[in-house]
Structure formats: C-alpha cells, structure tokens
C-alpha positions as CSV (number, residue, x, y, z in Angstrom):
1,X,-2.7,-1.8,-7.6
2,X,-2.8,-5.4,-8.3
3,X,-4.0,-5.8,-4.7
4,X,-6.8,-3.8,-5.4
5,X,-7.6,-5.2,-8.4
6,X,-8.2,-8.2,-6.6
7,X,-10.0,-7.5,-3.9
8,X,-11.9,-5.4,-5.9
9,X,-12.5,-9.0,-7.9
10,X,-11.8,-7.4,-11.2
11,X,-9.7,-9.2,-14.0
12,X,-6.6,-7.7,-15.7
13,X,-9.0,-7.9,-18.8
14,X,-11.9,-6.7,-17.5
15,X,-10.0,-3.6,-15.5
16,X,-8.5,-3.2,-19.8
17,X,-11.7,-2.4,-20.9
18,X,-13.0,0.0,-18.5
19,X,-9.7,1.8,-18.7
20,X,-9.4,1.8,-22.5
21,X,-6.0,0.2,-22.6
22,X,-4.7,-3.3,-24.0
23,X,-4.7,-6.1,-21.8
24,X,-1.6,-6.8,-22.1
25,X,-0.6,-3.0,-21.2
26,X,-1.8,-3.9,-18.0
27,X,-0.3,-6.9,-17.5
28,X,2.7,-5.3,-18.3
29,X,2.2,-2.2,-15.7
30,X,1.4,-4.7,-13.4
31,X,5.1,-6.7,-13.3
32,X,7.3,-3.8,-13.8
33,X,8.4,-4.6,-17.6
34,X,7.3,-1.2,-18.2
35,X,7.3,2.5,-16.9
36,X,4.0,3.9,-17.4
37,X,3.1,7.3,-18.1
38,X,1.2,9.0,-15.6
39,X,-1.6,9.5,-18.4
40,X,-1.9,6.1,-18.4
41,X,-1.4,5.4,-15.0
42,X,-4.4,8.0,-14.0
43,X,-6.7,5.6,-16.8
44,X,-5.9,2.4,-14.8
45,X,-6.1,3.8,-11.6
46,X,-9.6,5.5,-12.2
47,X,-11.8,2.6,-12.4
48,X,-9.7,1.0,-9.1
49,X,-10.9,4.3,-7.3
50,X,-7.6,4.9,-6.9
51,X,-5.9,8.3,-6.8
52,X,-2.7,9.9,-7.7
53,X,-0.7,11.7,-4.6
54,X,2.9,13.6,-5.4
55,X,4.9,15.1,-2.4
56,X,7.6,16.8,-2.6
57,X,10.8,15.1,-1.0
C-alpha cells in the first residue's frame, strides 16, 4: 500500500484525510505496529483504488 501511495504521489496525511482516519493511524498501518481492522483497512484502501480479495486456502 505504501507503494501505491507513492506512486500515486499522495502523502500519508493527505491519503488521512480522504480516508477519514488520523494520520498517524496510517502511519501506523503503514509499519506494522498495528493490526488494522478490515473496516479500516477498506477506508484506506479506497481512495488508493485498491481492493480487498479473500481466498480461501
């Protein structure tokens, strides 16, 4: 995600306010200090154009 972020040229603040979450949330998500729900990982991934794929294993 944070590759896309990039490329998409869009900063870990700016990608907090589109998604409604705190910065620092983000920043968070981003390094692996936290497990993210997947409510909240839907709202960051949205305004990547990103989507969610399960399979089964």
């Amino acid at each position: 995600m944070i590759e896309r972020r990039t490329a998409m040229d869009i900063s870990q603040r700016t990608l907090a306010e589109r998604c409604g979450l705190p910065q620092s949330s983000i920043a968070r998500i981003e390094s692996f200090k936290t497990t993210a729900k997947i409510d909240t990982l839907l709202k960051f991934m949205q305004p990547l154009e990103l989507k969610l794929q399960v399979a089964a294993l």
